[in-house]
Z-matrix of the N, CA and C atoms (Angstrom, degrees):
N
C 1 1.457
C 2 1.537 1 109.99
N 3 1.385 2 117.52 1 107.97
C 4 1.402 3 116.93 2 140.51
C 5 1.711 4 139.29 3 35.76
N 6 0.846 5 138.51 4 20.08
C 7 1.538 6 127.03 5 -164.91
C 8 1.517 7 127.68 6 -42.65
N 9 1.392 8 117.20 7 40.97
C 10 1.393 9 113.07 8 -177.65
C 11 1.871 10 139.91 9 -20.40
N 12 1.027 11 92.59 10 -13.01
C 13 1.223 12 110.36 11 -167.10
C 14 1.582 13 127.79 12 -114.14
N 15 1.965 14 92.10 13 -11.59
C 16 1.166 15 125.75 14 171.17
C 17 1.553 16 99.00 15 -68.67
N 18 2.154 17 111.42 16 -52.54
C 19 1.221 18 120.48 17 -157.02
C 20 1.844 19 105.66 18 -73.90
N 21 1.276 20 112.59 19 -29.16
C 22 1.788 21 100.34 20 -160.02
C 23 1.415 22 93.24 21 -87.20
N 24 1.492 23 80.26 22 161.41
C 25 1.588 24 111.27 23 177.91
C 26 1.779 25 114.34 24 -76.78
N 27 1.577 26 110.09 25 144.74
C 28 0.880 27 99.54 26 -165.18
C 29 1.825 28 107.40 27 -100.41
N 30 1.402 29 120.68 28 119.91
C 31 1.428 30 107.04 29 177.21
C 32 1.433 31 114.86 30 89.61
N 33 1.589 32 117.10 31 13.49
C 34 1.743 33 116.46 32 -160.17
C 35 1.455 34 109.35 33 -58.50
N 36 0.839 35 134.60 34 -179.65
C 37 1.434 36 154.58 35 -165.11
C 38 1.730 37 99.52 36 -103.89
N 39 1.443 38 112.43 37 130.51
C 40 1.596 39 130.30 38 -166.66
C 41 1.639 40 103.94 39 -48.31
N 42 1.241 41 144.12 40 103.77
C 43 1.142 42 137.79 41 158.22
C 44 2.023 43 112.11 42 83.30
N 45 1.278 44 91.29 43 29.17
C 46 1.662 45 122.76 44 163.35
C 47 1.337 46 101.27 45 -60.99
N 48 1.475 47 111.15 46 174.57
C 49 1.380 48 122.72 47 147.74
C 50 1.707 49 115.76 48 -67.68
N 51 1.092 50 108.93 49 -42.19
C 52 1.538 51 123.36 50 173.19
C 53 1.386 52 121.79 51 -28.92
N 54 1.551 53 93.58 52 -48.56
C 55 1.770 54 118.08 53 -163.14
C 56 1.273 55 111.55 54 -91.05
N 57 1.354 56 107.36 55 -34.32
C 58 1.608 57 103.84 56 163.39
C 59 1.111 58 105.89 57 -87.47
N 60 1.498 59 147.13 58 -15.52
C 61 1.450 60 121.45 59 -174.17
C 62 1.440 61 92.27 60 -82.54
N 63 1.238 62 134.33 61 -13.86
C 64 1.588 63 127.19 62 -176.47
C 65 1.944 64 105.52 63 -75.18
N 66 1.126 65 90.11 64 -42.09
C 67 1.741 66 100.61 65 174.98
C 68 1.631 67 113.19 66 -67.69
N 69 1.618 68 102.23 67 -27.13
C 70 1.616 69 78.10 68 169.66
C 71 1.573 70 113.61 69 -99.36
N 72 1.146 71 118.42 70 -2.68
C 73 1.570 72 122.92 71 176.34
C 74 1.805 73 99.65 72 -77.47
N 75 1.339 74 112.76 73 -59.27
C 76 1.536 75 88.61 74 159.02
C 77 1.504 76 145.80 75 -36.31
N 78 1.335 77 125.31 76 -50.63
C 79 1.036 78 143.19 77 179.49
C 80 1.522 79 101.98 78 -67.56
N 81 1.584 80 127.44 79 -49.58
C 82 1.504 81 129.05 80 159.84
C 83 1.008 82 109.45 81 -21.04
N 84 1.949 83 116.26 82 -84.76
C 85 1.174 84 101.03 83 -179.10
C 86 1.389 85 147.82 84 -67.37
N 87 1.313 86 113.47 85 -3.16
C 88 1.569 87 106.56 86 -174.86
C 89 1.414 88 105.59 87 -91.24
N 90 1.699 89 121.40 88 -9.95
C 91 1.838 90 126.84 89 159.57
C 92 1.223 91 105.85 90 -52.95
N 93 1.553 92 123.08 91 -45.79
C 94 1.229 93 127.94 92 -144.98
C 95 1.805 94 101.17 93 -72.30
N 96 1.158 95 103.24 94 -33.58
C 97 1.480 96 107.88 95 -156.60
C 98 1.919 97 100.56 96 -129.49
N 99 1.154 98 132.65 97 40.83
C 100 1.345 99 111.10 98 -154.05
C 101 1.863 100 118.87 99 -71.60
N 102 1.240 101 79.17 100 150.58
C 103 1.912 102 92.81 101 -177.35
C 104 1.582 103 105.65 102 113.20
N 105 1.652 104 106.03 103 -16.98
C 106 1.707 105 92.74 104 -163.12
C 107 1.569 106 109.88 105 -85.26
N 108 1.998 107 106.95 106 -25.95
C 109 0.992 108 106.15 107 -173.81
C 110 1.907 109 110.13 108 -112.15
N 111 1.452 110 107.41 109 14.81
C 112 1.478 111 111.67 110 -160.68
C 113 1.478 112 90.90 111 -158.04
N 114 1.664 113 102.31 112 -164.68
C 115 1.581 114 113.67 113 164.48
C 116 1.298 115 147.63 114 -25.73
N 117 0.911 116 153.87 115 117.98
C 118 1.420 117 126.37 116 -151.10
C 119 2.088 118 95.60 117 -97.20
N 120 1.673 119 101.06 118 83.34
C 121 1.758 120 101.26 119 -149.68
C 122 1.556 121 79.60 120 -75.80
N 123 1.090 122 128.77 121 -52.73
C 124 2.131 123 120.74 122 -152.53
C 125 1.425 124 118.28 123 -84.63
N 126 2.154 125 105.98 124 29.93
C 127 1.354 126 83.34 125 -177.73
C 128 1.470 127 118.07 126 -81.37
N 129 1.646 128 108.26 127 -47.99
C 130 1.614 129 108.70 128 163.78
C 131 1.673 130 121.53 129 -27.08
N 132 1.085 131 105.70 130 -23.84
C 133 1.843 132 98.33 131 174.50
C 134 1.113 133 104.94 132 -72.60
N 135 1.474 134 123.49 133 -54.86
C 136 1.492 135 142.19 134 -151.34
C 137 1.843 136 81.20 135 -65.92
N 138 1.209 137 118.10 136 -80.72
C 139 1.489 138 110.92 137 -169.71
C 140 1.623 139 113.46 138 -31.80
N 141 1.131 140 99.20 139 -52.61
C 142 1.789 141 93.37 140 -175.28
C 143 2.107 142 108.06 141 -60.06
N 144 1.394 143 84.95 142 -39.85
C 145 1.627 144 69.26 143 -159.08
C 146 1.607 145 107.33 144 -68.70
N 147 1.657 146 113.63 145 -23.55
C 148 1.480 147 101.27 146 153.58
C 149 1.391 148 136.75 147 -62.81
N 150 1.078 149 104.63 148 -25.03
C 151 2.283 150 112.97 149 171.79
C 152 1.550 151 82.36 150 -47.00
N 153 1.506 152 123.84 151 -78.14
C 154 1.268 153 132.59 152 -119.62
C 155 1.993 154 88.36 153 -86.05
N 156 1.512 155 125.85 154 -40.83
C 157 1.262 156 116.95 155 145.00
C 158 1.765 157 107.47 156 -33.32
N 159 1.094 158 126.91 157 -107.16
C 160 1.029 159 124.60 158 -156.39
C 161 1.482 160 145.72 159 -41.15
N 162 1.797 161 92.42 160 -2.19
C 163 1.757 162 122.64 161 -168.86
C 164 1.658 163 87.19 162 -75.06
N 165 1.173 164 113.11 163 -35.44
C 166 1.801 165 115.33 164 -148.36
C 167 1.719 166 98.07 165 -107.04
N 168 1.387 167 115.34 166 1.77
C 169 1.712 168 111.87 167 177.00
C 170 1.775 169 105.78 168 -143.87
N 171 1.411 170 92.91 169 133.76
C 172 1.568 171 106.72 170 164.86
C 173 1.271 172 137.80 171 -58.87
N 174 0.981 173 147.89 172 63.52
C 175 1.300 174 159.85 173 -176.78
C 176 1.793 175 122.70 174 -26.63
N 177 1.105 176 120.65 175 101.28
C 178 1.465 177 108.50 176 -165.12
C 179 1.417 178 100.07 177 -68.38
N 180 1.682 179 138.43 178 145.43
C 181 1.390 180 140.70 179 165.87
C 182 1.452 181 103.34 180 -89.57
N 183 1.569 182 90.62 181 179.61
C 184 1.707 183 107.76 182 -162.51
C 185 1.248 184 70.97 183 -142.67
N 186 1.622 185 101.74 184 131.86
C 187 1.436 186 123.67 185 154.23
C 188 1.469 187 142.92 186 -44.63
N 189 1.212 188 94.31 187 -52.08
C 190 1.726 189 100.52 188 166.24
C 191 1.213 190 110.83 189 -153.67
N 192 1.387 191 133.22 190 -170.17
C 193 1.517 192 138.45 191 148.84
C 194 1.679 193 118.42 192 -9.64
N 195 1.795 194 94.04 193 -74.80
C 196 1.402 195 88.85 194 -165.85
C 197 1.817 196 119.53 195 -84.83
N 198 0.968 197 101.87 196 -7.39
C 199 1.910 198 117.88 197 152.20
C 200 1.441 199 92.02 198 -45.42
N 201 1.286 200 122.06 199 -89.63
C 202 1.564 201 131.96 200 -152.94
C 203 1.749 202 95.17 201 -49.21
N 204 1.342 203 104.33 202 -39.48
C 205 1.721 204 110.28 203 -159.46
C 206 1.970 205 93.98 204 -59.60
N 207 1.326 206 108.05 205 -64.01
C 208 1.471 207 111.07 206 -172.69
C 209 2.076 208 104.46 207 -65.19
N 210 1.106 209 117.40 208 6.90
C 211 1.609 210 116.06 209 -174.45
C 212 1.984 211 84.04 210 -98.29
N 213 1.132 212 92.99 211 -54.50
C 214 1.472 213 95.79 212 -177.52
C 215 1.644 214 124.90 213 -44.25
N 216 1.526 215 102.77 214 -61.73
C 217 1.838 216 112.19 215 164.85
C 218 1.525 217 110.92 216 -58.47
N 219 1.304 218 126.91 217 -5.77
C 220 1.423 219 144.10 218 174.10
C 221 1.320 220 104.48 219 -79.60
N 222 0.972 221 123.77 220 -59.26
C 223 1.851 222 146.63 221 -177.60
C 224 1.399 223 89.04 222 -56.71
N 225 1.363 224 124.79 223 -86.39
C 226 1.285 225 139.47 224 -151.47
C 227 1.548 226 121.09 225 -66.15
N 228 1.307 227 98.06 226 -21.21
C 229 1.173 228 106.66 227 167.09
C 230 1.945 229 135.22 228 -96.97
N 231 1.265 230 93.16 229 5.47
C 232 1.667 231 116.87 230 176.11
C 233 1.728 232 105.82 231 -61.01
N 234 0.963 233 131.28 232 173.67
C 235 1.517 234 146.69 233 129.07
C 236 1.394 235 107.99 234 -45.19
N 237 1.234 236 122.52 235 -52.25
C 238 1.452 237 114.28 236 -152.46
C 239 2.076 238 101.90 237 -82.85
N 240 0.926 239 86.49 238 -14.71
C 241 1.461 240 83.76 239 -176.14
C 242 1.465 241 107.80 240 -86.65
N 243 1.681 242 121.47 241 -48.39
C 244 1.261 243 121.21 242 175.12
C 245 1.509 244 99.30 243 -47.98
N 246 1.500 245 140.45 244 -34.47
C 247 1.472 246 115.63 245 -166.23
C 248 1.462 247 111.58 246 -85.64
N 249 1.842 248 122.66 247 -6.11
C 250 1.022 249 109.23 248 175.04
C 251 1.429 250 99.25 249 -85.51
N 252 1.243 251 136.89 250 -53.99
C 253 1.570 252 130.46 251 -143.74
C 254 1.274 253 119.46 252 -71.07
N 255 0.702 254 141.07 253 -167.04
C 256 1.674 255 147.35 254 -163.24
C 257 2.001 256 102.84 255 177.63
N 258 1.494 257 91.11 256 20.46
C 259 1.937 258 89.52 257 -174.86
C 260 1.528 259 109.25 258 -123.62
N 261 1.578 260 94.69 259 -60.81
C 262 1.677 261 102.94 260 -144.99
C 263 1.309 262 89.24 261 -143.25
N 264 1.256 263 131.08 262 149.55
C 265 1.627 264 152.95 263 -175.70
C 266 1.479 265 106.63 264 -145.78
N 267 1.474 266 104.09 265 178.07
C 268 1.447 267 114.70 266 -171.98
C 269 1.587 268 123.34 267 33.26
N 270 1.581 269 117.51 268 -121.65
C 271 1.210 270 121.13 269 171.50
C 272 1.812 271 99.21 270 -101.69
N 273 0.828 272 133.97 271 38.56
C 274 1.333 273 119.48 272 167.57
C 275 1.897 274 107.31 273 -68.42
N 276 1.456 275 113.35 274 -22.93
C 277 1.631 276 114.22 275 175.51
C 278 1.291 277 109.71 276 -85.05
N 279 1.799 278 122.15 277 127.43
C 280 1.021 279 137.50 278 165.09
C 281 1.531 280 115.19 279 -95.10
N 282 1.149 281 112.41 280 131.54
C 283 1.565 282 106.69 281 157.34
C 284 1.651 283 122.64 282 -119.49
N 285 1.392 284 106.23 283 151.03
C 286 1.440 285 110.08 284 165.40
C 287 1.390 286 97.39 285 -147.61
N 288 1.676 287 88.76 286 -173.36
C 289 1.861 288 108.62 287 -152.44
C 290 1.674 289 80.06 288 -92.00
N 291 1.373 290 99.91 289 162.73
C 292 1.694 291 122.01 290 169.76
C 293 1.630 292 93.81 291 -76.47
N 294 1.100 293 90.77 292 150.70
C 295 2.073 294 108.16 293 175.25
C 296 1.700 295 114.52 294 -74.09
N 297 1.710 296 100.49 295 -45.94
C 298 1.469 297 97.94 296 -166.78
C 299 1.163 298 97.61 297 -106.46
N 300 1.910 299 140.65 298 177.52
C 301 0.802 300 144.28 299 175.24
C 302 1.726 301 106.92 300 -132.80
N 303 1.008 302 104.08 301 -18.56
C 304 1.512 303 117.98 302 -159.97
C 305 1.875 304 99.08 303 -83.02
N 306 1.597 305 124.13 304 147.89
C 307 1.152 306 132.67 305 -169.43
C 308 1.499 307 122.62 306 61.52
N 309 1.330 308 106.69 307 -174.61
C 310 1.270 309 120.51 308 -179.70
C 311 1.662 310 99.27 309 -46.46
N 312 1.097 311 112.08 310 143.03
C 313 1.905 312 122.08 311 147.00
C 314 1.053 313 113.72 312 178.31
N 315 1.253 314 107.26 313 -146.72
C 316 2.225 315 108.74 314 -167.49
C 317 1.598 316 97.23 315 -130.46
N 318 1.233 317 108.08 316 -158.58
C 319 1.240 318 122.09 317 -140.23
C 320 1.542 319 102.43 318 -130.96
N 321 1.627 320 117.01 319 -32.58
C 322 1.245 321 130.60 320 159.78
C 323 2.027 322 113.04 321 -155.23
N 324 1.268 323 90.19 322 151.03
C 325 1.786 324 77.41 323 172.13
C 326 1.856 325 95.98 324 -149.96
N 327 1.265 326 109.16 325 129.95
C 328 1.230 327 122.78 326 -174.49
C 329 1.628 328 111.50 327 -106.51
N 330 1.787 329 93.28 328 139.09
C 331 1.745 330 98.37 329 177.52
C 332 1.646 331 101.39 330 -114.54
N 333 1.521 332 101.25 331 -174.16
C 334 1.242 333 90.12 332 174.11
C 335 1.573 334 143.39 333 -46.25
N 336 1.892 335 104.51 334 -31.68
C 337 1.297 336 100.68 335 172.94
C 338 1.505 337 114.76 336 -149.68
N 339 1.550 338 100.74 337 45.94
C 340 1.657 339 122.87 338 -176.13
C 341 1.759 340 109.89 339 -153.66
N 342 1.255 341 62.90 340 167.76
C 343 2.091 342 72.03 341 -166.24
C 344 1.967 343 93.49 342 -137.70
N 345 1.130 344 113.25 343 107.98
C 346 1.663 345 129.95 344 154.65
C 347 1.164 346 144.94 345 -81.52
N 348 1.633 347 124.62 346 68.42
C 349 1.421 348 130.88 347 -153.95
C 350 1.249 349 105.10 348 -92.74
N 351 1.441 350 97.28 349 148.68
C 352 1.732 351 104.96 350 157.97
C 353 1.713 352 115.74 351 -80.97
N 354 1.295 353 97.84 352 139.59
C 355 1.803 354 94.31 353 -178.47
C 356 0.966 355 122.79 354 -107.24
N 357 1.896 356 111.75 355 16.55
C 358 1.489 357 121.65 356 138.06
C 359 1.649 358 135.76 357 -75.89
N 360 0.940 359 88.34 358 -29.34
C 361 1.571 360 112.37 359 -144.90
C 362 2.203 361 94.95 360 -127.08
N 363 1.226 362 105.36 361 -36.54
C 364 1.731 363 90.28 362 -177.04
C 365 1.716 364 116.57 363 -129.28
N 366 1.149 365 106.70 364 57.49
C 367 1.541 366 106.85 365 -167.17
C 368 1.666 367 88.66 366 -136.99
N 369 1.522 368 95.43 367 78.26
C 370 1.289 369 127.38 368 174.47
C 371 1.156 370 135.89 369 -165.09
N 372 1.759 371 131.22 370 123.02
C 373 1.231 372 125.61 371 -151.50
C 374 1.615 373 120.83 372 -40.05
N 375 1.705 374 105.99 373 -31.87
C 376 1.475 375 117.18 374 -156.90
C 377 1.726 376 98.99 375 -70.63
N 378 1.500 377 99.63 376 -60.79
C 379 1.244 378 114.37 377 -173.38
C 380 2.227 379 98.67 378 -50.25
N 381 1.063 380 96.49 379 -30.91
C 382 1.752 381 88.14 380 175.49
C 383 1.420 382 121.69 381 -72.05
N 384 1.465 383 104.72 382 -35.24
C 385 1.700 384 121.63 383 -164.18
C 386 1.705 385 85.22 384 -73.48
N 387 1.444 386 131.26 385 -45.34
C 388 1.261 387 132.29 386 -165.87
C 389 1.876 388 103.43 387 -56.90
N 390 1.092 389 119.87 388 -62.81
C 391 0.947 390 141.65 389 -153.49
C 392 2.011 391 105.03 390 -78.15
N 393 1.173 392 107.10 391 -35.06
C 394 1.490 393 116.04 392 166.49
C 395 1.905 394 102.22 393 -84.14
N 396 1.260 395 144.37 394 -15.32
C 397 1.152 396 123.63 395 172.33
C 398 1.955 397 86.80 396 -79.51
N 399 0.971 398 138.94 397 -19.28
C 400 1.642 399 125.08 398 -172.40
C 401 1.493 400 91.73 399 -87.42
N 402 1.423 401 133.78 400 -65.64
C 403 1.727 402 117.53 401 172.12
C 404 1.421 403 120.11 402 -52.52
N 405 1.405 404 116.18 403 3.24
C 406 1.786 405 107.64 404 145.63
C 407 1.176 406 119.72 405 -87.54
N 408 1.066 407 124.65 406 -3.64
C 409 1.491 408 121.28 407 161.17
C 410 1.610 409 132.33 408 127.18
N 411 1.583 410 85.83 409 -2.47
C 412 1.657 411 119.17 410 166.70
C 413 1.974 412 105.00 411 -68.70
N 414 0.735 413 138.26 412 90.30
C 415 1.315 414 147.31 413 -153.80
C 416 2.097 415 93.48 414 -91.02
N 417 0.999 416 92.85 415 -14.18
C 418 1.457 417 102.46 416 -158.17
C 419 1.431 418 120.31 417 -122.28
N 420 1.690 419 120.85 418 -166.92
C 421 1.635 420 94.49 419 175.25
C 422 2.193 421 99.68 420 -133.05
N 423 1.201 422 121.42 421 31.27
C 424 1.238 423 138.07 422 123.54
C 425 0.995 424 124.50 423 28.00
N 426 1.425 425 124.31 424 152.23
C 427 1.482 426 109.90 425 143.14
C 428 1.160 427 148.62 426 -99.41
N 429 1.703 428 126.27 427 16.66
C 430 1.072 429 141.26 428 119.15
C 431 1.628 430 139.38 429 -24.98
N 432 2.114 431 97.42 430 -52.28
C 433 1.148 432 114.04 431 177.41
C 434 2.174 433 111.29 432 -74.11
N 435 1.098 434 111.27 433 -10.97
C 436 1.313 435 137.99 434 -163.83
C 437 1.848 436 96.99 435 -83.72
N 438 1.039 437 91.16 436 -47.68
C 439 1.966 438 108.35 437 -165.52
C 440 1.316 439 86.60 438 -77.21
N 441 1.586 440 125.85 439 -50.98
C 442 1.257 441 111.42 440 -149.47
C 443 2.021 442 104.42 441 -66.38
N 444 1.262 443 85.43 442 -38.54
C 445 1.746 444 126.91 443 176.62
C 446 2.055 445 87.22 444 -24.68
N 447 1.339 446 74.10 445 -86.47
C 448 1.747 447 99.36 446 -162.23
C 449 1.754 448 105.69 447 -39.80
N 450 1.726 449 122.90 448 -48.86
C 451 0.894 450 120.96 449 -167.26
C 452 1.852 451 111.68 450 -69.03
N 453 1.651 452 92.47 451 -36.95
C 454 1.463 453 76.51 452 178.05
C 455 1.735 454 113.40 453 -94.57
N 456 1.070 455 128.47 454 21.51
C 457 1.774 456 131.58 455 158.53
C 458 1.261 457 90.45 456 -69.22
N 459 1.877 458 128.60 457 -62.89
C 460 1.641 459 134.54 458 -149.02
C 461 1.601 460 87.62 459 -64.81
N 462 1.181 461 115.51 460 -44.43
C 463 1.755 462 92.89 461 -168.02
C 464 1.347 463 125.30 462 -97.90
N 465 1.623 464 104.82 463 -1.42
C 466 1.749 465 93.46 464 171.03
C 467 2.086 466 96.91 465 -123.82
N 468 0.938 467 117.31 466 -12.09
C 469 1.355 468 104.58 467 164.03
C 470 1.522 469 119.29 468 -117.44
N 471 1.203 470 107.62 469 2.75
C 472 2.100 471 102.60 470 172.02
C 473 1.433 472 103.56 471 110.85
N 474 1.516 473 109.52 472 147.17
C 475 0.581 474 114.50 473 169.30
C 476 1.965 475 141.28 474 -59.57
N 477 0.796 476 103.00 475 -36.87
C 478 1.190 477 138.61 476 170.60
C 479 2.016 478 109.34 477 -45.31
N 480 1.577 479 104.13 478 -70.72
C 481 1.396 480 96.29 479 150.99
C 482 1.272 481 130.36 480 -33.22
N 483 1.439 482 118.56 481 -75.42
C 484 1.393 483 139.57 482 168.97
C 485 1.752 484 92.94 483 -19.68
N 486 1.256 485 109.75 484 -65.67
C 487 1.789 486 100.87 485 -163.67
C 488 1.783 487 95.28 486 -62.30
N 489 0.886 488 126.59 487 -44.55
C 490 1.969 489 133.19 488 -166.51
C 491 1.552 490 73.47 489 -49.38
N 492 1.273 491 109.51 490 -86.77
C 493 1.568 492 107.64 491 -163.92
C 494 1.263 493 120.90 492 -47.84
N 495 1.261 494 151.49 493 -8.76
C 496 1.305 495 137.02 494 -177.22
C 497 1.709 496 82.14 495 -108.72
N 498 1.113 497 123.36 496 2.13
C 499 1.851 498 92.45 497 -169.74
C 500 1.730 499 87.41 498 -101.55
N 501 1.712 500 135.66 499 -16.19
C 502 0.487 501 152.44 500 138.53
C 503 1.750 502 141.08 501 -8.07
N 504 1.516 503 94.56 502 -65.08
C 505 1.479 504 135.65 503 149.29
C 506 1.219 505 122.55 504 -46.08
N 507 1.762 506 99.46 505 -55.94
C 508 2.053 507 107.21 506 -172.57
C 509 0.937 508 95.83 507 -82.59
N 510 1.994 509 139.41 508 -21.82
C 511 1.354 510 107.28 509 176.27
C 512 1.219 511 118.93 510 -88.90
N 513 1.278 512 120.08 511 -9.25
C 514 1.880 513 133.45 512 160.23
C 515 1.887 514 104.70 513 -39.02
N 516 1.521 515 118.94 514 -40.95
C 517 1.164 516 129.48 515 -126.45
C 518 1.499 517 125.77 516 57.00
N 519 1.542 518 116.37 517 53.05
C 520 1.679 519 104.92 518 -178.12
C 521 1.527 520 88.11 519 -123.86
N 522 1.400 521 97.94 520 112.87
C 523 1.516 522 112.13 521 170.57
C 524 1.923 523 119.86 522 -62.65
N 525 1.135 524 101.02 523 126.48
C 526 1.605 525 100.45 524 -172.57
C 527 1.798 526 101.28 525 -132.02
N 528 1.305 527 106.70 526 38.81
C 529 1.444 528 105.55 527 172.09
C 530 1.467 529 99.68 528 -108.93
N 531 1.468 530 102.76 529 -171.14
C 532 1.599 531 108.61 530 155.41
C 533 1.510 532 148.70 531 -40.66
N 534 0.687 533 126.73 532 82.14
C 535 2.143 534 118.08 533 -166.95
C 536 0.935 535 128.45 534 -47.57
N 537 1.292 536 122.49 535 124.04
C 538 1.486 537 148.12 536 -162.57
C 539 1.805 538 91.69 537 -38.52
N 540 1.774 539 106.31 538 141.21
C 541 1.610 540 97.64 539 159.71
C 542 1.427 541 114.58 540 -91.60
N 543 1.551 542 117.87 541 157.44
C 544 1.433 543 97.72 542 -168.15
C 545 1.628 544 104.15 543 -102.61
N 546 1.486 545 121.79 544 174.25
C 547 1.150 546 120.32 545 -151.31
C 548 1.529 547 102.62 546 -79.01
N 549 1.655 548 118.87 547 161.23
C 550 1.442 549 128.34 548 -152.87
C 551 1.962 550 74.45 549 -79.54
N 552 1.244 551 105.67 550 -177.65
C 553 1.579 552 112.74 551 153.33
C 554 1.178 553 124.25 552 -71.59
N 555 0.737 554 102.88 553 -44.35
C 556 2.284 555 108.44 554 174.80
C 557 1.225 556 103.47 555 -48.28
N 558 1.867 557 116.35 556 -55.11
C 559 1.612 558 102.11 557 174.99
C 560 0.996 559 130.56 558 -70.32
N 561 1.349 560 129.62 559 -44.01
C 562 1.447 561 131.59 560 164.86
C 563 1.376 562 122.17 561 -25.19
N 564 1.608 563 105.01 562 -43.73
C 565 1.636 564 106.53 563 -165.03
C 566 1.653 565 86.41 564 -97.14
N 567 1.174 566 156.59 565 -12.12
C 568 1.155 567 141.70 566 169.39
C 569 1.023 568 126.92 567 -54.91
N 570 2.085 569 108.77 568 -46.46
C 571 1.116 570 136.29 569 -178.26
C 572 1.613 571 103.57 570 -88.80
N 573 1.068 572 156.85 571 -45.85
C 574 1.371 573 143.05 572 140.42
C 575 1.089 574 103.13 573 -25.32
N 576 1.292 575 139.98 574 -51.16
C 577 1.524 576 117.55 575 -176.43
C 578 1.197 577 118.07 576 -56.43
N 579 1.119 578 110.15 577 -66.12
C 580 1.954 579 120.26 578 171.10
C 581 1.390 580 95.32 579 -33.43
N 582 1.316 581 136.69 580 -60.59
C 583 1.597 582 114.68 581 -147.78
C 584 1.415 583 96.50 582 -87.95
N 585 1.543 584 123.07 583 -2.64
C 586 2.076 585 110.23 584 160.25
C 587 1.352 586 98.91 585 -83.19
N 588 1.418 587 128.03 586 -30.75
C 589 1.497 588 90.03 587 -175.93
C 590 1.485 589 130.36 588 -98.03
N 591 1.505 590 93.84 589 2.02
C 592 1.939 591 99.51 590 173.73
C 593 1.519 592 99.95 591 -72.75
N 594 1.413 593 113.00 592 -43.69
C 595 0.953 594 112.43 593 -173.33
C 596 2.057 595 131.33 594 -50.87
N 597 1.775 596 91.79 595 -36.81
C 598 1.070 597 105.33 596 170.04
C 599 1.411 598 116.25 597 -63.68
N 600 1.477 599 117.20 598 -56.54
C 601 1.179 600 129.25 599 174.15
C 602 1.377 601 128.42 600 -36.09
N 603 1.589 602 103.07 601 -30.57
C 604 1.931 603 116.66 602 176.72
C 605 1.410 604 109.41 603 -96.31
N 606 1.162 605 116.58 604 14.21
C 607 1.782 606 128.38 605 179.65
C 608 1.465 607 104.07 606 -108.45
């Protein structure tokens, strides 16, 4: 991972090279990962490209509350989950049912260390696995939150899903690989140079 903070300059001078290479190392990272450090812009993708995942796979249900509750300390308590999170382990995740049922809403919505399902509509492993990669600490829908996504589909629903869903993803355009590193300073300002002087050159 990245050390952004390793790369900027400290204190640069107003409209330096410094100051913009800090502005584009900002802007780097919040491409790299979006929602974690800005808008949360790719969640509407993420929803669709799961509908259209989920049109083509069966979803095992959970009986009630405390079904989902012991699937959850199941989840959280894996290996694979301790290597995504950076929050909450064991049973530190609670879940309960949503209050209302009536109108628009979702299916699950996760806080820092609870999970709120509908028990029409979200009393289903997927809708859980979704909602526990955000109580690892993905707050967002990212590509962090994407990885965490994928790893825990491959280990509690198969591998096989996992691929539906990421092929899913790449045709969304939601990148779920590694993130680009961003350029050293030497390149940046090399390549800023080139694009002032083509630029000059076409004037």
């Amino acid at each position: 991972m990245t050390d952004y903070k390793a790369l900027m300059f400290r204190s640069p001078t107003l409209g330096s090279d410094e100051q913009l290479y800090n502005r584009y190392l900002r802007k780097h990272q919040r491409d790299q990962n979006k929602g974690q450090f800005s808008k949360d812009s790719e969640r509407l993708k993420v929803y669709k490209a799961e509908w259209a995942f989920q049109s083509k796979i069966t979803t095992q249900s959970l009986k009630d509350v405390k079904e989902a509750q012991r699937y959850v300390d199941k989840v959280t308590g894996s290996v694979t989950y301790s290597k995504i999170t950076t929050k909450n382990k064991g049973s530190d995740i609670k879940l309960r049912a949503k209050k209302s049922h009536h109108g628009f809403g979702y299916a699950g919505m996760a806080y820092r260390s609870e999970i709120v399902l509908d028990t029409d509509t979200g009393l289903n492993i997927y809708t859980v696995l979704h909602e526990l990669a955000h109580t690892a600490g993905h707050r967002h829908h990212g590509r962090s939150f994407r990885q965490a996504l994928l790893k825990l589909v491959s280990r509690f629903m198969g591998t096989e899903q996992a691929s539906l869903l990421k092929a899913e993803f790449k045709a969304s355009k939601l990148p779920c690989g590694e993130p680009r590193k961003p350029l050293t300073f030497e390149k940046w300002k090399a390549k800023r140079e080139r694009i002032i002087n083509a630029a000059g050159q076409r004037a």
